[in-house]
C-alpha positions as a Markdown table, in Angstrom:
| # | Residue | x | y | z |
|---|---|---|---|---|
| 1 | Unk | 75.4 | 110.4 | 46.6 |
| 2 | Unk | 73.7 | 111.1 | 49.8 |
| 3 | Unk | 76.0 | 110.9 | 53.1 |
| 4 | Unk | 74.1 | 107.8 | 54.0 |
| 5 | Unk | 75.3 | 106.2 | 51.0 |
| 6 | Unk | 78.4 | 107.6 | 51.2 |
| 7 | Unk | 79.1 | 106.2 | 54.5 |
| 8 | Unk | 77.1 | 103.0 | 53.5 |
| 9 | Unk | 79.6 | 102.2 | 50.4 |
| 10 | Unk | 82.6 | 103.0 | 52.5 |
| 11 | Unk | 81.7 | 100.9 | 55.1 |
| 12 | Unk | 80.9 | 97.8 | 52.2 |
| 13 | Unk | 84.6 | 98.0 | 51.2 |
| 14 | Unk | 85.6 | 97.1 | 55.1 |
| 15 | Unk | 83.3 | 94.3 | 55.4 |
| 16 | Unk | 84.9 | 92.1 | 52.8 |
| 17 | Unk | 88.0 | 92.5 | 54.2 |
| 18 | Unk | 87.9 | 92.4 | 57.7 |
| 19 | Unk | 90.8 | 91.1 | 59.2 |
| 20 | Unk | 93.0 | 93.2 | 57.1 |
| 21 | Unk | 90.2 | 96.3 | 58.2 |
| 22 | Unk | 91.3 | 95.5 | 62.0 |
| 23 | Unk | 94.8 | 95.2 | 61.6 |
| 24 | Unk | 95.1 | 98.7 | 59.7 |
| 25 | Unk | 92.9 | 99.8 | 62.9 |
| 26 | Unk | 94.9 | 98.4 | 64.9 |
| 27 | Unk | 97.7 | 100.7 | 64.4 |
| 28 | Unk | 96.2 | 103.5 | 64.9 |
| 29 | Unk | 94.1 | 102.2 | 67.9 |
| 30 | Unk | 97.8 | 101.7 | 69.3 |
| 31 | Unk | 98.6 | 105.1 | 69.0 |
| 32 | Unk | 95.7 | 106.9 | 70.1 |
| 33 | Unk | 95.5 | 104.9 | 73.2 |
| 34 | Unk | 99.2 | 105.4 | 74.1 |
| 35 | Unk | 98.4 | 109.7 | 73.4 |
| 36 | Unk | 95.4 | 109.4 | 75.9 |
| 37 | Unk | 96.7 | 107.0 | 78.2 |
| 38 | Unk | 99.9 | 109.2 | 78.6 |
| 39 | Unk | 97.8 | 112.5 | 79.0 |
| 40 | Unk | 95.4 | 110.5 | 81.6 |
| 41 | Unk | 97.8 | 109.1 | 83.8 |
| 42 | Unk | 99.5 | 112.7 | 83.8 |
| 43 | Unk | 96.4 | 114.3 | 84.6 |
| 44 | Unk | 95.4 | 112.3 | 87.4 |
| 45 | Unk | 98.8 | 112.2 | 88.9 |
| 46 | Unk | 98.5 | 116.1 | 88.5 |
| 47 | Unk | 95.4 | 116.3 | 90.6 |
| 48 | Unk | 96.4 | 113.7 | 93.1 |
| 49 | Unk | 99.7 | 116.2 | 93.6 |
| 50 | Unk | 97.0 | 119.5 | 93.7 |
| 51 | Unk | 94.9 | 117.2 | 96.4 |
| 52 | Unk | 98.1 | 116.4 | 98.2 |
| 53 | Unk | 99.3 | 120.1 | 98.0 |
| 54 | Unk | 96.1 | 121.4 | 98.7 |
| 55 | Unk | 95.5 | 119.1 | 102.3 |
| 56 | Unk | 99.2 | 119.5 | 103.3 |
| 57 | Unk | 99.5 | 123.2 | 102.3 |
| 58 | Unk | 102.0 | 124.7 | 100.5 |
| 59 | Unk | 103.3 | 127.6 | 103.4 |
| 60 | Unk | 105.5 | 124.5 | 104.9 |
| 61 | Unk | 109.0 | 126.2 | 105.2 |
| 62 | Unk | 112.6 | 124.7 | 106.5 |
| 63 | Unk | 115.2 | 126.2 | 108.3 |
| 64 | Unk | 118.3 | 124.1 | 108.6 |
| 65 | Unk | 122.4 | 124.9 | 108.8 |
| 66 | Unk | 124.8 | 125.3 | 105.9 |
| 67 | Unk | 128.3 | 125.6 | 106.2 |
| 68 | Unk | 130.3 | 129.1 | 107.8 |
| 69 | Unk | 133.1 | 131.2 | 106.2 |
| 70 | Unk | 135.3 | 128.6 | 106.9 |
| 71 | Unk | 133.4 | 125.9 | 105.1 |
| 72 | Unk | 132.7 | 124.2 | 108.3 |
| 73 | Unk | 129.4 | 122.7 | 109.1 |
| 74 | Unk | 127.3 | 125.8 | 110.9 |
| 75 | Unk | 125.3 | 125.2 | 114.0 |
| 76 | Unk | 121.9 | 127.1 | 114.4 |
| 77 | Unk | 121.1 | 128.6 | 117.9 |
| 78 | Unk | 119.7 | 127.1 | 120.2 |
| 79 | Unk | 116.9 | 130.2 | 120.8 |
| 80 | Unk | 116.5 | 129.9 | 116.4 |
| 81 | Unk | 112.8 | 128.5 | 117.1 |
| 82 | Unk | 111.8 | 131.2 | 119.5 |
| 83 | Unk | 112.8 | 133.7 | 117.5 |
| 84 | Unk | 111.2 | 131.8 | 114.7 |
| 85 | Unk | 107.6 | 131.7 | 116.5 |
| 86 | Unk | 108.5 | 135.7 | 116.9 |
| 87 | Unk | 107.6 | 136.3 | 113.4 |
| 88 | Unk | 104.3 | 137.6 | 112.8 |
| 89 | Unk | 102.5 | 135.8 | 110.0 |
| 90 | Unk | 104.6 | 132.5 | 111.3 |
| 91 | Unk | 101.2 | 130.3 | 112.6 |
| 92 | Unk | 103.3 | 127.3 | 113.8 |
| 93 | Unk | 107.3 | 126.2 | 114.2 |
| 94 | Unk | 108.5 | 123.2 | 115.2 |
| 95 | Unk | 111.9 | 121.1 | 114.9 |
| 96 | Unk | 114.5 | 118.0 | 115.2 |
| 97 | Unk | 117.7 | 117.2 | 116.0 |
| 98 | Unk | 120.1 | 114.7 | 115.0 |
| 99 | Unk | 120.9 | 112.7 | 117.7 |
| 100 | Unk | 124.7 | 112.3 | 117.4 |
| 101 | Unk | 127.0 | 108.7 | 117.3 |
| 102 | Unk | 122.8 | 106.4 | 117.8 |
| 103 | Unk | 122.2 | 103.9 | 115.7 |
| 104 | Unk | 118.7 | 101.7 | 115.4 |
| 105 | Unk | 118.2 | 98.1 | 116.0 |
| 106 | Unk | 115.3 | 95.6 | 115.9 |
| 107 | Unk | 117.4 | 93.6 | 118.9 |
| 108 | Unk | 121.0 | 93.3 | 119.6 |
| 109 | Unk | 121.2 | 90.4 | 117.9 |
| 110 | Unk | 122.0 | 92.7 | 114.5 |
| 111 | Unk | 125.4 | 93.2 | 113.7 |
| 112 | Unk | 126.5 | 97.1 | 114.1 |
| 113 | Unk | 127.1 | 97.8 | 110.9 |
| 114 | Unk | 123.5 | 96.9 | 109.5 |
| 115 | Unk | 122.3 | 100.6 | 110.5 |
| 116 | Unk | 119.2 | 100.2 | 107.6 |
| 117 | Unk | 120.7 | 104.0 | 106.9 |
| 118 | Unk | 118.3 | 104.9 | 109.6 |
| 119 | Unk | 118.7 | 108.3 | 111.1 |
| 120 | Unk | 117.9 | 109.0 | 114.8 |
| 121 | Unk | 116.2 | 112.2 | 115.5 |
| 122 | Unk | 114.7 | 114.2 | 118.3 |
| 123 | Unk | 111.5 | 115.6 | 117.4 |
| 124 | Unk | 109.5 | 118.4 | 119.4 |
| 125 | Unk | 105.8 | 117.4 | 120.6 |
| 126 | Unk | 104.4 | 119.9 | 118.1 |
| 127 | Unk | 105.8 | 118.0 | 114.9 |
| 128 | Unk | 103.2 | 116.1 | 113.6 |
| 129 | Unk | 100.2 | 119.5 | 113.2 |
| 130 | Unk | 103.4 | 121.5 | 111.5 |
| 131 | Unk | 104.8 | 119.1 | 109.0 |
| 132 | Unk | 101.3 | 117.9 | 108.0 |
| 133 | Unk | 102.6 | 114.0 | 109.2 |
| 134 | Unk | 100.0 | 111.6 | 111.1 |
| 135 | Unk | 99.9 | 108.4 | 112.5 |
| 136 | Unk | 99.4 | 104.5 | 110.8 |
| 137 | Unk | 99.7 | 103.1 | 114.3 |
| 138 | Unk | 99.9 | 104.0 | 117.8 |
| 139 | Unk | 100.1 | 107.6 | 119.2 |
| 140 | Unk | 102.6 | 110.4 | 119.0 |
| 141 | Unk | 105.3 | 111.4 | 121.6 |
| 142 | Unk | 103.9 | 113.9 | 124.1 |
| 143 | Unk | 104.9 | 115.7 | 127.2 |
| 144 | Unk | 105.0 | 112.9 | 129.2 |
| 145 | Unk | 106.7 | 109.7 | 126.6 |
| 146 | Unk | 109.3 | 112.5 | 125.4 |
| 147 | Unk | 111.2 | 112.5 | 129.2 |
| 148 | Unk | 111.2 | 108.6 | 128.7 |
| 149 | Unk | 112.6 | 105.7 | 126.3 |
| 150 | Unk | 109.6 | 106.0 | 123.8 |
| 151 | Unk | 110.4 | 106.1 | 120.3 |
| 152 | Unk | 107.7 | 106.9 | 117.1 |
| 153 | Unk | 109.1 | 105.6 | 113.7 |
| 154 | Unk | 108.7 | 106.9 | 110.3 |
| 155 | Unk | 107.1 | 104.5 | 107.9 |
| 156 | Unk | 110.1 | 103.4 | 105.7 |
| 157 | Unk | 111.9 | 102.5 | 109.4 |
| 158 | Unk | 109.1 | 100.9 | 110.5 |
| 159 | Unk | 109.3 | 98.5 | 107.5 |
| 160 | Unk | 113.2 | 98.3 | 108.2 |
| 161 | Unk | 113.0 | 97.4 | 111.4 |
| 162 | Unk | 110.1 | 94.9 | 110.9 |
| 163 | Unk | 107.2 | 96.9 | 113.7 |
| 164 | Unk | 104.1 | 96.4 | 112.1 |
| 165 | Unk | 101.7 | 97.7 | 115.2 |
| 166 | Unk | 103.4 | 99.1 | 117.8 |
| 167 | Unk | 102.6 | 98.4 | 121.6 |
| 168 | Unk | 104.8 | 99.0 | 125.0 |
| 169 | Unk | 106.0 | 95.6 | 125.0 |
| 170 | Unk | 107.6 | 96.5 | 121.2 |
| 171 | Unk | 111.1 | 97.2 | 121.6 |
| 172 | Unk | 114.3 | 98.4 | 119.3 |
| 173 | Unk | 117.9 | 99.4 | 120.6 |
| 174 | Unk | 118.7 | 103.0 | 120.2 |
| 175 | Unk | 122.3 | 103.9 | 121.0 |
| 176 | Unk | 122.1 | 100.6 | 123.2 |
| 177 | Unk | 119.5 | 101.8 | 124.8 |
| 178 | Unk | 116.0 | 99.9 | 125.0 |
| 179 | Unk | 113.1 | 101.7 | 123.3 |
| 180 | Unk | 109.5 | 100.9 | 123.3 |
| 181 | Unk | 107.5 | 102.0 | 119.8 |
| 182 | Unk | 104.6 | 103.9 | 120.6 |
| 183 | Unk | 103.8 | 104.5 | 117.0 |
| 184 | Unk | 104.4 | 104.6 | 113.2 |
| 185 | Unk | 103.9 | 107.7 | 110.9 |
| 186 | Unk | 102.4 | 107.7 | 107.9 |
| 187 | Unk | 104.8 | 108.5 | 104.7 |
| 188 | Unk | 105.3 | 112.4 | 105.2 |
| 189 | Unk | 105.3 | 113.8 | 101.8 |
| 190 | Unk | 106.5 | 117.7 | 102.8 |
| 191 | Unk | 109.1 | 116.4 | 105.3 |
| 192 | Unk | 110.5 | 112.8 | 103.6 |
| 193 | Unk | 113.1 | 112.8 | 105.8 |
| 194 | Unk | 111.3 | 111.9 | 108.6 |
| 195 | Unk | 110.4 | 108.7 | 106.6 |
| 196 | Unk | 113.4 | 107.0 | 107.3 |
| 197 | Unk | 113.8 | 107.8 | 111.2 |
| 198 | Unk | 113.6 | 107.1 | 114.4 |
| 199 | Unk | 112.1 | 109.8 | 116.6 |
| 200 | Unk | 112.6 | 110.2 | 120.4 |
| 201 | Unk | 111.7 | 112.8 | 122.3 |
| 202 | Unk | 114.1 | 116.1 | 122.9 |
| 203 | Unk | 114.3 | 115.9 | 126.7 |
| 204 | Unk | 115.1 | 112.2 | 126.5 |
| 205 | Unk | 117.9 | 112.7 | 124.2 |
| 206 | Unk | 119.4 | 115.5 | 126.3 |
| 207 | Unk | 119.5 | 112.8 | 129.2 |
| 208 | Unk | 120.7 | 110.0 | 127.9 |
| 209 | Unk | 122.8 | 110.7 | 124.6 |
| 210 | Unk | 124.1 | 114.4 | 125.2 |
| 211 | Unk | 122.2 | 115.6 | 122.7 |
| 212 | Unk | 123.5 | 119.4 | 123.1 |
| 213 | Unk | 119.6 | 120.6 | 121.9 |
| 214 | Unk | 120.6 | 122.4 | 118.8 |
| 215 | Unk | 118.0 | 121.9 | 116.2 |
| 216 | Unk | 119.3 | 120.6 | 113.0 |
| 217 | Unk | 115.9 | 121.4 | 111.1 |
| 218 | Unk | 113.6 | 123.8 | 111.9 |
| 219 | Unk | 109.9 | 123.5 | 110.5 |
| 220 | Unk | 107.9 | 126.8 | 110.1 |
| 221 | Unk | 104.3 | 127.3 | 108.9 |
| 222 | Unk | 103.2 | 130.8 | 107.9 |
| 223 | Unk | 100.2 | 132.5 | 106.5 |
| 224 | Unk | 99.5 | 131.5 | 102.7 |
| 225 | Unk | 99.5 | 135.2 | 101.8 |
| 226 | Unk | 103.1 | 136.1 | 103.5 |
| 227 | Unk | 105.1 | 132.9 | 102.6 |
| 228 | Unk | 107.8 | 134.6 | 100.1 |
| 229 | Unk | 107.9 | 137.5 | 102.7 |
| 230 | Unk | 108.4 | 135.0 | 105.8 |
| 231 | Unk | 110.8 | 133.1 | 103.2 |
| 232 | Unk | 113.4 | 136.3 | 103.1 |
| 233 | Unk | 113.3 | 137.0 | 106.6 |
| 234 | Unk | 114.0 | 133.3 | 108.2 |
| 235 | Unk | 117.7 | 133.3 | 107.7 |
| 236 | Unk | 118.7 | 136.3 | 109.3 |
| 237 | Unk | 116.4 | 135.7 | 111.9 |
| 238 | Unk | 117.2 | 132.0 | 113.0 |
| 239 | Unk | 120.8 | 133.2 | 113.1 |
| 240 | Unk | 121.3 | 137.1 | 113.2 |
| 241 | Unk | 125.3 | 136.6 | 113.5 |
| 242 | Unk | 125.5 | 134.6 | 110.6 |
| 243 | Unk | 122.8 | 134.3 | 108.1 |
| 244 | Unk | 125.0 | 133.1 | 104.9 |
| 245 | Unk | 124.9 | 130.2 | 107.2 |
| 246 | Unk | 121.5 | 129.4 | 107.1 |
| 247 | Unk | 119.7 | 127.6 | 104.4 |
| 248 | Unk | 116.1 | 128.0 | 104.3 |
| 249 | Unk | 114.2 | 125.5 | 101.6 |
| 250 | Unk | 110.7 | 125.1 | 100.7 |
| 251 | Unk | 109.5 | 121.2 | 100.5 |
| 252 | Unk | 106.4 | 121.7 | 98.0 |
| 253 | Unk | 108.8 | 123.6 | 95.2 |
| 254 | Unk | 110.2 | 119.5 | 95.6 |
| 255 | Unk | 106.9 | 118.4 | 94.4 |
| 256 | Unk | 106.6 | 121.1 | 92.1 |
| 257 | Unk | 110.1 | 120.1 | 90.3 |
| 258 | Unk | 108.9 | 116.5 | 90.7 |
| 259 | Unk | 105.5 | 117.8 | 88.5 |
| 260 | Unk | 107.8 | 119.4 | 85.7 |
| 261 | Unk | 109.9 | 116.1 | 85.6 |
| 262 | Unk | 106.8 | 114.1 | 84.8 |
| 263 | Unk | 105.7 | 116.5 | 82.1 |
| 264 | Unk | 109.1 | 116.0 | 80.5 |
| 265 | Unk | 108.6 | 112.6 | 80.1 |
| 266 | Unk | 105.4 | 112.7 | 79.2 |
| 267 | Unk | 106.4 | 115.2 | 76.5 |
| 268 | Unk | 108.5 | 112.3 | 75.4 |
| 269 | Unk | 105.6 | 109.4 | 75.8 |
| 270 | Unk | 103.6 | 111.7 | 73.7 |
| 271 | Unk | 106.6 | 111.8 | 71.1 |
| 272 | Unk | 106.1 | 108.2 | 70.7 |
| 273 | Unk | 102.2 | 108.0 | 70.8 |
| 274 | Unk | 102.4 | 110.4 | 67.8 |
| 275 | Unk | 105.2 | 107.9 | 66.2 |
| 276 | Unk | 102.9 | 105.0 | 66.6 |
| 277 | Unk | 99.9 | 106.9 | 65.5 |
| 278 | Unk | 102.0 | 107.9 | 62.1 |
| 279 | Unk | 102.8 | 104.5 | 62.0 |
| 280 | Unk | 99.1 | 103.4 | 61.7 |
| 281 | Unk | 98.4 | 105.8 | 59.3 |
| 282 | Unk | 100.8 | 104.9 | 56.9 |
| 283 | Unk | 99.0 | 100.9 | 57.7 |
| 284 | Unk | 96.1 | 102.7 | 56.5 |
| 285 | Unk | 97.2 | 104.3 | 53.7 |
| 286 | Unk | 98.9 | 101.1 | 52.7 |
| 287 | Unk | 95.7 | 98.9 | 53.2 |
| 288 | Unk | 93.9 | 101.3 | 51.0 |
| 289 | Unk | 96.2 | 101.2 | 48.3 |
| 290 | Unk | 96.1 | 98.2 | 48.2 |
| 291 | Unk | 92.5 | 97.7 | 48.1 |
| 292 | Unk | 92.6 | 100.0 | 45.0 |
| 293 | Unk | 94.8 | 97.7 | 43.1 |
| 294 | Unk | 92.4 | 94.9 | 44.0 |
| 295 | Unk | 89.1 | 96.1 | 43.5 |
| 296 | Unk | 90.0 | 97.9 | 40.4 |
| 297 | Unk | 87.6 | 95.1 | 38.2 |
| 298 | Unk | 84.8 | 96.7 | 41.1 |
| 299 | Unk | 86.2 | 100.4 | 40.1 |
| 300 | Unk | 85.3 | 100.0 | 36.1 |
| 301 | Unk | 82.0 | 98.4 | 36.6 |
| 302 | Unk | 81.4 | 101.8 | 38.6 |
| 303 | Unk | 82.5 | 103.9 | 36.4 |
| 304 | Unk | 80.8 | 101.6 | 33.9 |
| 305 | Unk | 77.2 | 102.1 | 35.2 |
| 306 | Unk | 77.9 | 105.4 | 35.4 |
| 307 | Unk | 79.7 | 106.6 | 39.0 |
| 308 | Unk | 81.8 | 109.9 | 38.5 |
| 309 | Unk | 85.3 | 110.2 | 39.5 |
| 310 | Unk | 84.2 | 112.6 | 42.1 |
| 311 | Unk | 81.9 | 109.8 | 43.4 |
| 312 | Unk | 84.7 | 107.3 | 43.6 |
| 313 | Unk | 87.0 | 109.8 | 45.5 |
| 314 | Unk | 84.6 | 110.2 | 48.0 |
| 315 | Unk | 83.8 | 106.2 | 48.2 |
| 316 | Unk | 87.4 | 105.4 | 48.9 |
| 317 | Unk | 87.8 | 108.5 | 51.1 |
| 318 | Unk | 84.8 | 107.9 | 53.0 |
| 319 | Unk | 86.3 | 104.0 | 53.7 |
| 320 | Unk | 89.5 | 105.5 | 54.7 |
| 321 | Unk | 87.8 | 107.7 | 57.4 |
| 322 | Unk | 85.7 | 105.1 | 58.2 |
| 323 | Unk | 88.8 | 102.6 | 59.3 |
| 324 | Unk | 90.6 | 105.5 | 61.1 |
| 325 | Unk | 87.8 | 106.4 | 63.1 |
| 326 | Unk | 87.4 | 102.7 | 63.9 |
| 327 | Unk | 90.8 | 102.6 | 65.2 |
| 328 | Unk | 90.6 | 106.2 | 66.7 |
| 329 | Unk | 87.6 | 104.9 | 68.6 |
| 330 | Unk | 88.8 | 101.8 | 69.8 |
| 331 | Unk | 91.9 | 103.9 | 71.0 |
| 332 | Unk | 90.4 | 106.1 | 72.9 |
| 333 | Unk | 88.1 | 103.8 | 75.0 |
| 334 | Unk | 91.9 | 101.5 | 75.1 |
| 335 | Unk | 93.5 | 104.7 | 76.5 |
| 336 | Unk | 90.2 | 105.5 | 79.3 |
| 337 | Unk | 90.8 | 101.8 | 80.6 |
| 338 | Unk | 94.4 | 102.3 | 80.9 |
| 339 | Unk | 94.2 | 105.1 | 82.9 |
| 340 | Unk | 91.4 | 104.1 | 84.6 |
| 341 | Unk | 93.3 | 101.0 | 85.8 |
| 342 | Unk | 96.2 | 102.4 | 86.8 |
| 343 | Unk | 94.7 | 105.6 | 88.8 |
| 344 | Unk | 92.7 | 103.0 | 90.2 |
| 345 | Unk | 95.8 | 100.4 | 91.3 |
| 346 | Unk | 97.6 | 104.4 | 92.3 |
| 347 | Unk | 94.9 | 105.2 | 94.5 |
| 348 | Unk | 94.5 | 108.4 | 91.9 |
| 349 | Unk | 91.5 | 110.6 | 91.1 |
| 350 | Unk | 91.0 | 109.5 | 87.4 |
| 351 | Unk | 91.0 | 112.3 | 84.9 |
| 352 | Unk | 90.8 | 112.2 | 81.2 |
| 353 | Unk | 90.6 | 115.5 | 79.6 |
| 354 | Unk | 88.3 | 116.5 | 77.3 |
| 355 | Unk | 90.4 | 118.3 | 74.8 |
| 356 | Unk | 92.6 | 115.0 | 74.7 |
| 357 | Unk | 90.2 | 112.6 | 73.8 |
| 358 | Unk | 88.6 | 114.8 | 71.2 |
| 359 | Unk | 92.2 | 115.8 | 70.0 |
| 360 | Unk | 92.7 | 112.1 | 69.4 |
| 361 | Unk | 89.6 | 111.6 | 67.5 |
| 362 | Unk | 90.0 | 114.9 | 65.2 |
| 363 | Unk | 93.7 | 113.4 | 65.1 |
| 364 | Unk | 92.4 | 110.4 | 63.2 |
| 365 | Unk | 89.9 | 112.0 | 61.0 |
| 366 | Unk | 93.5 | 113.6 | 60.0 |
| 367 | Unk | 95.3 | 110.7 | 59.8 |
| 368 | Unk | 92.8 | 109.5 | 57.9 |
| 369 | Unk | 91.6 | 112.0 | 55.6 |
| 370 | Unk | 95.6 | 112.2 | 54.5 |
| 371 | Unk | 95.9 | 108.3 | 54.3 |
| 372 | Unk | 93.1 | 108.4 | 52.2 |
| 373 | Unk | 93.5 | 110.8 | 49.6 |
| 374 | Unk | 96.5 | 109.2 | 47.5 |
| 375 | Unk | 94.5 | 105.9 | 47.2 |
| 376 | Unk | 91.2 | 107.7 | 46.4 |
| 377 | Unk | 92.4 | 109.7 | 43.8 |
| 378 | Unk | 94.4 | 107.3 | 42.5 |
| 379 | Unk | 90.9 | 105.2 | 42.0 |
| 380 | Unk | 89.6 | 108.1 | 40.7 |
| 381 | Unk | 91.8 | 107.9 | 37.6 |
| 382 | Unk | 91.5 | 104.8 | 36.4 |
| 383 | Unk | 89.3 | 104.4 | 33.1 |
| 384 | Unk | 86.5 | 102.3 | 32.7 |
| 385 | Unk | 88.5 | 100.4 | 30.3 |
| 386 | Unk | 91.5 | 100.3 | 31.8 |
| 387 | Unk | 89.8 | 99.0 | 35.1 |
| 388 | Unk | 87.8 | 96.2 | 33.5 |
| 389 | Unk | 90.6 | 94.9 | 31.4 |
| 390 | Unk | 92.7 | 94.2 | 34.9 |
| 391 | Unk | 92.7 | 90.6 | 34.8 |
């Protein structure tokens, strides 16, 4: 037979069926989509990280105390920043302090112990360019609102504390002291600590809470090229008496470890897909077993008029094929939506690779093509004799 007719007979022995057609499709529609969905959604989160990376930079490095010989918390000098900003390929440093025994309050009215596990922090004017941060609201501290009480708020405290747009006549009580919120930082994904805080500005603190103006983390930028060489020289110089005492961390290996995470699980999402997808096959094979039994009467009258067993194969081959592909197809435009939706709903580039959608269409020509050979040789066999005498 021509592949025309081939396609044409296979496709004859779905249409009087069709219900049981789309169920058998179904299955493996379900598992194609979850395989491309899983892959789609990983992609896109993958490039939405490689965007984030690439605008916030990846030469971001912290310098902040560990403990001393005596397992006591260590204190960083208080000239650690200049010598910081001594290092050559270091383009930018900047730091906070923990300001010690303040709490935050939207009013007095909140009982003390509701702290909202809000930190308050001092935070250099230079802050915002170094850690990549900017603002939803408002303006940053600045020579002048650092000497007063002017606070900034990360964007988890700002939601704690209830601010929505800040303004002078916004206040909060910090340490018992009246604030005014001059703005609201956007979620800071290389420093997420400053998510959940209250900034104020250094001189300020010194004043009123005897801040001593040790930094408690250091933020230092270098040169792409010299980061791992910057990286081995920060602790000894932020603290040349003690550099054991130093711990020196660098925030995009966090979203780095967060990426390898996600490919874990989605190792295990594809396990499943590949589950659901064996599942449908063995629908398939089932559906075309038991069209074999059923159309045996239509299997002798073949043979009858003169079909080869060669020709059968390839007739209920061809329909298995044919009701894979329908499912692989419908999975694969299932799986595009998904991910399209939720990149979409994310805020996410949406990506799809290539290789995964055809992977999932050559994976149910193979589903397929295995689901289909028992019942097609099995049709194959049967005598014209045999076949017409089925009742």
């Amino acid at each position: 037979m021509a592949s025309r007719d081939v396609v044409r007979v296979g496709a004859a022995g779905l249409r009087t069926r069709p219900a049981r057609a789309l169920l058998s499709a179904l299955g493996i529609a379900i598992g194609i989509a979850a395989m491309v969905a899983v892959v789609g959604i990983s992609s896109s989160s993958r490039e939405q990280l490689d965007r984030q990376l690439a605008a916030l930079g990846t030469n971001l490095l912290t310098v902040a105390p560990g403990r001393n010989i005596e397992g006591d918390n260590a204190k960083l000098p208080t000239e650690a920043e200049a010598m910081i900003a001594r290092i050559g390929p270091v383009t930018g440093v900047s730091a906070t302090g923990i300001v010690p025994d303040a709490k935050a309050y939207r009013s007095d009215r909140i009982p003390k112990p509701q702290t909202n596990s809000l930190s308050v922090l001092t935070a250099r004017t230079s802050l915002p360019q170094t850690v990549g941060a900017s603002l939803r609201n408002g303006a940053w501290l600045n020579g002048v609102t650092s000497q007063y009480p002017a606070a900034v708020l990360g964007a988890d405290a700002a939601d704690k504390l209830g601010v929505g747009r800040p303004s002078p006549e916004t206040e909060i009580l910090v340490g018992n002291k009246r604030f005014s919120v001059i703005g609201v930082l956007n979620p800071v994904p290389l420093a997420p600590e400053l998510d959940s805080a209250v900034l104020v500005g250094w001189d300020v603190a010194v004043r009123m809470f005897r801040f001593d103006g040790r930094a408690t983390t250091i933020y230092a930028r270098s040169r792409d090229s010299q980061v791992e060489a910057v990286h081995s020289v920060l602790a000894a110089t932020a603290n040349p008496h003690s550099p054991g005492s130093v711990v020196v961390s660098k925030p995009s290996d966090v979203l780095t470890a967060r990426r390898a995470a996600d490919a874990t699980l989605n190792a295990l999402l594809l396990g499943l897909g590949a589950v659901a997808l064996l599942v449908g096959g063995v629908g398939v094979a089932n559906t075309m077993v038991i069209s074999v039994l059923e159309r045996r009467a239509e299997i002798g009258l073949r043979r009858a008029l003169g079909a080869t067993q060669g020709q059968i194969r390839l007739q209920f081959l061809a329909e298995s094929l044919l009701l894979s592909a329908l499912g692989g197809i419908g999975g694969v435009v299932l799986g595009v939506a998904v991910t399209t939706g939720y990149a979409a709903y994310q805020a996410w580039p949406t990506v799809v690779p290539a290789w995964a959608t055809a992977g999932a269409l050559a994976a149910t020509v193979i589903i397929g093509g295995i689901a289909g050979l028992y019942p097609a040789f099995r049709a194959a066999r049967l005598s014209p004799t045999e076949a017409l005498a089925t009742p």
